[in-house]
C-alpha positions as CSV (number, residue, x, y, z in Angstrom):
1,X,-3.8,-8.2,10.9
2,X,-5.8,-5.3,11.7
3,X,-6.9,-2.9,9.3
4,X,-7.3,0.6,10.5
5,X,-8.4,4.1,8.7
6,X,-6.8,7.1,9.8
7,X,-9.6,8.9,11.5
8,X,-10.0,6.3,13.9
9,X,-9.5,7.9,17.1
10,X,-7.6,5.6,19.3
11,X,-4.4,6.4,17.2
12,X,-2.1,9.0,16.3
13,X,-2.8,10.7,12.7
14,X,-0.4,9.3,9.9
15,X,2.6,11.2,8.9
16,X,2.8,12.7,5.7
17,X,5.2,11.4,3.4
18,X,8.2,13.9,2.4
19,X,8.5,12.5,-0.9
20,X,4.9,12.6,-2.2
21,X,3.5,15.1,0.4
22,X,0.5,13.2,0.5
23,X,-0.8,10.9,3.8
24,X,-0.9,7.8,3.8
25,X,-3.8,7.1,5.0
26,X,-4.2,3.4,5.2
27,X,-2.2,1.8,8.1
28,X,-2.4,-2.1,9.1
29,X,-1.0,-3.3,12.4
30,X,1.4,-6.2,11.6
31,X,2.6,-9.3,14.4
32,X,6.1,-10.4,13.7
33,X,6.5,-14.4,14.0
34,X,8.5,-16.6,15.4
35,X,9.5,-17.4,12.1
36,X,10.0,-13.9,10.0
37,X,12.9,-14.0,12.3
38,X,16.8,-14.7,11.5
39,X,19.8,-15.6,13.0
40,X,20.3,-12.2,14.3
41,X,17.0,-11.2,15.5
42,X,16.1,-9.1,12.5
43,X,13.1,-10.0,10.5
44,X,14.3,-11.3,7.7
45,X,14.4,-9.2,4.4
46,X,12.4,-11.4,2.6
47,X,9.2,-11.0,4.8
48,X,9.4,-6.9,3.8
49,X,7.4,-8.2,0.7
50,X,4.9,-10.6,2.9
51,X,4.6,-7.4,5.1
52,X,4.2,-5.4,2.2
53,X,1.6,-7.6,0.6
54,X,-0.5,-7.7,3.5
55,X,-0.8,-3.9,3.3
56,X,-2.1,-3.9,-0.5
57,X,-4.7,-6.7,0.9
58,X,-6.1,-5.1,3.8
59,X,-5.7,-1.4,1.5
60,X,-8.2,-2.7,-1.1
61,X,-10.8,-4.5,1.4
62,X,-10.9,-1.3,2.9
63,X,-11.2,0.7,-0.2
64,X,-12.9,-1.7,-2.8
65,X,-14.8,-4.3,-0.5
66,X,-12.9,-7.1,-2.0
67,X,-9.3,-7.9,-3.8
68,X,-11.6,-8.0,-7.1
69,X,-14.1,-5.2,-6.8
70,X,-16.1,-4.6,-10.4
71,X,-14.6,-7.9,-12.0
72,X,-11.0,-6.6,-11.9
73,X,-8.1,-7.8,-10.6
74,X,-4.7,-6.4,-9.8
75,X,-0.7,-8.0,-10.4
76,X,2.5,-6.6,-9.3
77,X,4.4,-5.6,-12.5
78,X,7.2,-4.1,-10.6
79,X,8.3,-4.0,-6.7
80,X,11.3,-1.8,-5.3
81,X,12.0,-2.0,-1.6
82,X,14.4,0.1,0.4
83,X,15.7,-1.1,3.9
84,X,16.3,1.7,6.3
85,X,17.2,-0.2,9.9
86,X,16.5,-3.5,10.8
87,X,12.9,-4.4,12.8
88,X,13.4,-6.4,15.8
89,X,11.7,-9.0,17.3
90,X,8.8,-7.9,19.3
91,X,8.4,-4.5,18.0
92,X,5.5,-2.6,17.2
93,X,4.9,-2.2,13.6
94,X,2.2,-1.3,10.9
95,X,2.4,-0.5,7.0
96,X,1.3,2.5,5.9
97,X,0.0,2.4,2.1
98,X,-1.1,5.2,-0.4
99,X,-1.9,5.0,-4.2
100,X,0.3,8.2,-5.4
101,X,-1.1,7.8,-9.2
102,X,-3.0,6.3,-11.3
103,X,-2.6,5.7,-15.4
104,X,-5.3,4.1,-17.6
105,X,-3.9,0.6,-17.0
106,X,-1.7,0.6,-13.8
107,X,-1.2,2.6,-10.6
108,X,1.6,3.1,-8.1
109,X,1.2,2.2,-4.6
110,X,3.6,3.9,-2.1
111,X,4.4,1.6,1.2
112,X,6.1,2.0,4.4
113,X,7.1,0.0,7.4
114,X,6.9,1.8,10.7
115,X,7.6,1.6,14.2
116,X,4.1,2.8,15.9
117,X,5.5,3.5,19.2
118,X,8.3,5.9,17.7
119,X,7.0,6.9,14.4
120,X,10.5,5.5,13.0
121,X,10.1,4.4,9.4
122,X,12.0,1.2,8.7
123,X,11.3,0.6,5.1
124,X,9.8,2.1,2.0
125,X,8.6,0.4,-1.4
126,X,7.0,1.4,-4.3
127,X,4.6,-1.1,-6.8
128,X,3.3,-0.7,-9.6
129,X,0.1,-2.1,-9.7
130,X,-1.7,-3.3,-13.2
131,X,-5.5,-3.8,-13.8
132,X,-5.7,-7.6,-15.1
133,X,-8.8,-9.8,-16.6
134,X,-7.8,-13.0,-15.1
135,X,-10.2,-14.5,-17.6
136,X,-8.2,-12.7,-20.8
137,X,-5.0,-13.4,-19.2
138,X,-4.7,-9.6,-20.0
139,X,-4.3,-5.9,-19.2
140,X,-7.3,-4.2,-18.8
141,X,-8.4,-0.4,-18.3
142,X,-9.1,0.5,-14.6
143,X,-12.6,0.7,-14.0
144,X,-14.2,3.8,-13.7
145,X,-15.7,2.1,-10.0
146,X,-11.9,1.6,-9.0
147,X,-10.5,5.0,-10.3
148,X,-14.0,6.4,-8.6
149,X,-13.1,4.7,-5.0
150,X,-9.2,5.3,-5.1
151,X,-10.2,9.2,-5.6
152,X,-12.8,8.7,-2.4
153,X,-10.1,7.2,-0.2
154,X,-7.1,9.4,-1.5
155,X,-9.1,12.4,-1.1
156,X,-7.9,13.4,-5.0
157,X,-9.0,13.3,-8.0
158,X,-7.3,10.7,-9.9
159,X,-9.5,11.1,-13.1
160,X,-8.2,14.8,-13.5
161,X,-4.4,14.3,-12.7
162,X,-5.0,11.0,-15.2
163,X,-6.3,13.4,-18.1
164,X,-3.8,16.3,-17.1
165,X,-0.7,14.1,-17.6
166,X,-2.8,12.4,-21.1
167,X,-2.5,16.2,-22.6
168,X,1.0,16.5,-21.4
């Protein structure tokens, strides 16, 4: 796994996404296995969600330090995965991941599968993403040092659209 940001200048920039006209701009170089493999030389659905989850990993290293920056953890309350065409053994891929929104207790992480050589995407998924006090066994409020660094990395301010939609 390799972890790159988007100004890195060995690559080409990352696409905008149609749906949320924002960039993703987090994008982690993935190897396919022998064994993410089926019968048919697909990678097998299931491992979408492995690919997927080593995106959100290598996403908040990148943007938090750690998977527990300020004390806080995060769970997936919800995952929805769509599956475009099928990746091949042997191809080049990477996830691309963005953070689209963010609420007082959860945000939604926006995640794509793409070929890097062709720019093809092969899979999308959305999470929603929920601030958790292991400790508590609880929800928790997103920490103003998470909210602060999402804004950073996203280049938007989060705290605004978060009170705009509040008044709404």
């Amino acid at each position: 796994m390799q972890a790159r940001h988007p100004d890195t200048a060995s690559r080409k920039p990352i696409a905008t996404d149609a749906v949320t006209e924002h960039r993703y701009r987090h994008r982690c170089e993935l190897q396919i296995r022998f064994n993410d493999v089926d019968a048919f030389g697909h990678v097998n659905n299931s491992v979408y969600f492995q690919f997927y989850d080593t995106g959100k990993s290598a996403y908040f290293y990148e943007v938090n330090g750690s998977l527990a920056a300020d004390g806080l953890g995060v769970v997936i309350a919800n995952v929805n995965c769509t599956f475009i065409t099928p990746i091949e053994f042997g191809e080049p891929i990477a996830v691309e991941t963005q953070v689209s929104s963010v609420g007082e207790k959860s945000f939604t992480m926006k995640q794509r599968i793409i070929n890097t050589s062709t720019g093809e995407v092969k899979s999308y998924a959305t999470s929603i993403m929920v601030a958790f006090d292991i400790r508590k066994k609880a929800s928790v409020e997103i920490t103003p040092l998470w909210l602060g660094n999402l804004s950073k990395f996203e280049h938007r301010d989060f705290a605004q659209s978060r009170a705009t939609a509040t008044q709404l």
